[in-house]
C-alpha positions as CSV (number, residue, x, y, z in Angstrom):
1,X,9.6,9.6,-22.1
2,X,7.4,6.8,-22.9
3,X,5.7,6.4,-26.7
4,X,2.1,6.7,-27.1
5,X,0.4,3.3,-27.8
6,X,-2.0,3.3,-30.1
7,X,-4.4,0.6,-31.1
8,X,-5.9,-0.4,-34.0
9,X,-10.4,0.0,-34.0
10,X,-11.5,-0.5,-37.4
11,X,-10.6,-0.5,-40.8
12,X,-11.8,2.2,-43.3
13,X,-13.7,0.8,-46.2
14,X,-14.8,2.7,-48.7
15,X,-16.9,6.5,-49.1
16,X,-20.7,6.0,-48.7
17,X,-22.9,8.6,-50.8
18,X,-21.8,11.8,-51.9
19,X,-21.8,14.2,-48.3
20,X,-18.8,12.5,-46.2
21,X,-20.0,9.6,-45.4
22,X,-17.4,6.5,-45.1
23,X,-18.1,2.5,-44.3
24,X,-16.1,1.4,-41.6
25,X,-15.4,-2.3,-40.4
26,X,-15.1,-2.3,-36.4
27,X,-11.8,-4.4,-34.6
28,X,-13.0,-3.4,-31.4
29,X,-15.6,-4.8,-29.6
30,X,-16.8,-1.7,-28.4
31,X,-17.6,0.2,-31.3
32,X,-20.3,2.6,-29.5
33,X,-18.0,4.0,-27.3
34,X,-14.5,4.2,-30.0
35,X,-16.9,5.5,-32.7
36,X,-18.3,8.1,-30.9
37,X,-19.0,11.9,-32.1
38,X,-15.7,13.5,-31.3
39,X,-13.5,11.0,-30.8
40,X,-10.4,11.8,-32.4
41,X,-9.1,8.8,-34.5
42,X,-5.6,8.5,-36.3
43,X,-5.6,6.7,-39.9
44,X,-2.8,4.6,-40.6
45,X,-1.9,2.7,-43.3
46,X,-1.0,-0.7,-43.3
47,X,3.0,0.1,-42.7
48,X,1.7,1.7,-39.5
49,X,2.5,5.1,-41.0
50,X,-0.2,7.7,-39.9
51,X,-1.8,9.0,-43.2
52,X,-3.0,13.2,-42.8
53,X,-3.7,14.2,-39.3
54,X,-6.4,12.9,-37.2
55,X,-9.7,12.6,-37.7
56,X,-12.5,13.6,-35.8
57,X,-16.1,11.8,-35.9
58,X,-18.9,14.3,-36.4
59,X,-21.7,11.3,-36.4
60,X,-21.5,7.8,-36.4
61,X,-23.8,4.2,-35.9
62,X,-24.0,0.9,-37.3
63,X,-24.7,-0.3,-40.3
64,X,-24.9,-4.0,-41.0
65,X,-21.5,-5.2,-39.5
66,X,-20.1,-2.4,-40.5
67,X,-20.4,1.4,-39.5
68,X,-21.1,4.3,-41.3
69,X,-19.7,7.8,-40.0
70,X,-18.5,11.2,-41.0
71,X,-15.3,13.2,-40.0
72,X,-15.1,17.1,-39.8
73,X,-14.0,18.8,-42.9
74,X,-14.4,16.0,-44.9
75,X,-17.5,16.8,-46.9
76,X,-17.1,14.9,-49.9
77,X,-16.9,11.5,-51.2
78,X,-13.4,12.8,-52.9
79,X,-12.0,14.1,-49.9
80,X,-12.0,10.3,-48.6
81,X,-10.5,8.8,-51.6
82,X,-7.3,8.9,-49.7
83,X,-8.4,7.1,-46.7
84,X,-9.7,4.3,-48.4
85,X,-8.1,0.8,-47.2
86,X,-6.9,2.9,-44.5
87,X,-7.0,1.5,-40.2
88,X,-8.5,3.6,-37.8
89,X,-6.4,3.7,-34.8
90,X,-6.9,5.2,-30.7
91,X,-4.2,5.8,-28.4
92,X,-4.6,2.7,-25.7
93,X,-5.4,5.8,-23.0
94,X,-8.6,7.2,-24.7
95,X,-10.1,3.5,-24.0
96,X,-12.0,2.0,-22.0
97,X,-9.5,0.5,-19.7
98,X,-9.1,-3.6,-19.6
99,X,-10.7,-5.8,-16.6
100,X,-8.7,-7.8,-14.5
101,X,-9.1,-10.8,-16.7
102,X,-8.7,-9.0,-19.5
103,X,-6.1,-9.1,-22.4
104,X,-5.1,-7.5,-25.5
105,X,-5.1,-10.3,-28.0
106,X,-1.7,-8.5,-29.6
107,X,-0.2,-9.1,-26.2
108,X,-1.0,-12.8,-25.5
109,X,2.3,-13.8,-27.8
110,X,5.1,-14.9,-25.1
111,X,2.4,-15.4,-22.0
112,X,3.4,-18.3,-20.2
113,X,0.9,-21.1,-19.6
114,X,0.2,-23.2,-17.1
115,X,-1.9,-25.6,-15.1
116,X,-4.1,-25.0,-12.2
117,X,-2.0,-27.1,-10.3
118,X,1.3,-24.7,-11.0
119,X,2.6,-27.6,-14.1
120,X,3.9,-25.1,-16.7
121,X,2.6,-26.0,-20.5
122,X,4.4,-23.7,-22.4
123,X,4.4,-20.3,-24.0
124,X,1.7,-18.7,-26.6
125,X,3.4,-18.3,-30.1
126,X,0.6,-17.1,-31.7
127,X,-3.2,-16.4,-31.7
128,X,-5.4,-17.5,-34.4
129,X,-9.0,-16.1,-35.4
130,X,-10.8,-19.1,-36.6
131,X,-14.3,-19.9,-37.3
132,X,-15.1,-22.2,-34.2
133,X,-13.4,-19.9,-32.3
134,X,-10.1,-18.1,-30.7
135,X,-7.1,-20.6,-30.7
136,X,-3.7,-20.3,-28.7
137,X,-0.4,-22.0,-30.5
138,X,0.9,-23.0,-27.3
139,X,4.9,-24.2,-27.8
140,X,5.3,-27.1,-25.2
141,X,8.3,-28.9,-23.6
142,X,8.0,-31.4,-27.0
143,X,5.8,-30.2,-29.3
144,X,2.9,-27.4,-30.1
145,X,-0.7,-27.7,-29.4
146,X,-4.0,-25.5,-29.9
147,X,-6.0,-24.2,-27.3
148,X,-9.0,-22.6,-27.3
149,X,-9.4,-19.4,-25.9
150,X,-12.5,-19.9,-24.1
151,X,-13.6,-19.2,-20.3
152,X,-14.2,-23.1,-20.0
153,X,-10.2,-23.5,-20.4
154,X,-9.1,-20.1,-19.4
155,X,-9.4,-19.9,-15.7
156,X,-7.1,-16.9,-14.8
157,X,-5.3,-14.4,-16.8
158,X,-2.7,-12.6,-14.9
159,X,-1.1,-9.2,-17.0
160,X,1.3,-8.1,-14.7
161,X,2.9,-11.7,-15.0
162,X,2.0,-12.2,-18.6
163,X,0.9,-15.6,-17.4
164,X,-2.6,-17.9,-18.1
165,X,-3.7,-20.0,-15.7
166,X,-5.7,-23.1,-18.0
167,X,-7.9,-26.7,-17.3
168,X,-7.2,-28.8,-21.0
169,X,-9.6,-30.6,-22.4
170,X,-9.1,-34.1,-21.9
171,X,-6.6,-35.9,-24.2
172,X,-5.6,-33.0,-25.1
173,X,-1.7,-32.8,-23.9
174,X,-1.7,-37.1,-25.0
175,X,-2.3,-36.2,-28.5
């Protein structure tokens, strides 16, 4: 029997007014769809522990970059004291399924990349939010490099192999 995977959408802020309402921050860029009335979210707290039982969206819609909604039964500011800080999490099969080029940004650790040409480059240690941009921490034959995660590098991405097909940016493997 294999374990549910869930997936972490959004981190709970903090109540907003005094009827229910709480501020969320969105990790998912499909917030319209996860957010929905009646989705059924699980809050977890940042040991990955589920906090209460799940949660249920009675309304929901943006809000600067954040998102305001309101869960059933939970009708008061106090009755989301507890949740505050909390994540909001969906199991992986209640989304909208990935495309083929597609990847969960959790799951690019230990992808193998290579050139277009077949030359293997190394494997992706990590994955780094920055402000120009996603980065990849690639760990090559002699040392580590960054590479961006963008579509003009990034010519295939294969799951099933857990491999990236990539074009570097001049200079870049010299440096």
């Amino acid at each position: 029997m294999s374990e549910t995977r869930i997936l972490i959408v959004g981190r709970l802020r903090k109540p907003h007014g005094l009827k229910g309402g709480v501020t969320v921050f969105p990790l998912t860029d499909d917030p319209e769809k996860v957010f929905a009335p009646g989705r059924e979210l699980i809050t977890l707290d940042l040991s990955g522990t589920e906090v209460g039982p799940p949660v249920v969206v009675e309304w929901s819609h943006q809000y600067h970059r954040e998102w305001l909604m309101k869960f059933r039964g939970r009708d008061s500011r106090d009755s989301l004291e507890a949740l505050r800080d909390t994540m909001l999490a969906s199991r992986a099969e209640d989304l909208t399924p990935l495309g083929p080029d597609e990847v969960y940004l959790h799951d690019l650790a230990g992808f193998a990349v290579g050139l277009e040409d077949g030359t293997p480059l190394g494997l992706v240690s990590d994955v780094y939010d920055l402000p120009g941009g996603l980065m990849l921490e690639v760990q090559g034959p002699k040392r580590e490099f960054l590479l961006p995660y963008k579509k003009d590098f990034i010519r295939q991405v294969d799951r099933e192999h857990r491999r990236l097909v990539v074009s570097v940016p001049e200079g870049l493997l010299e440096l």
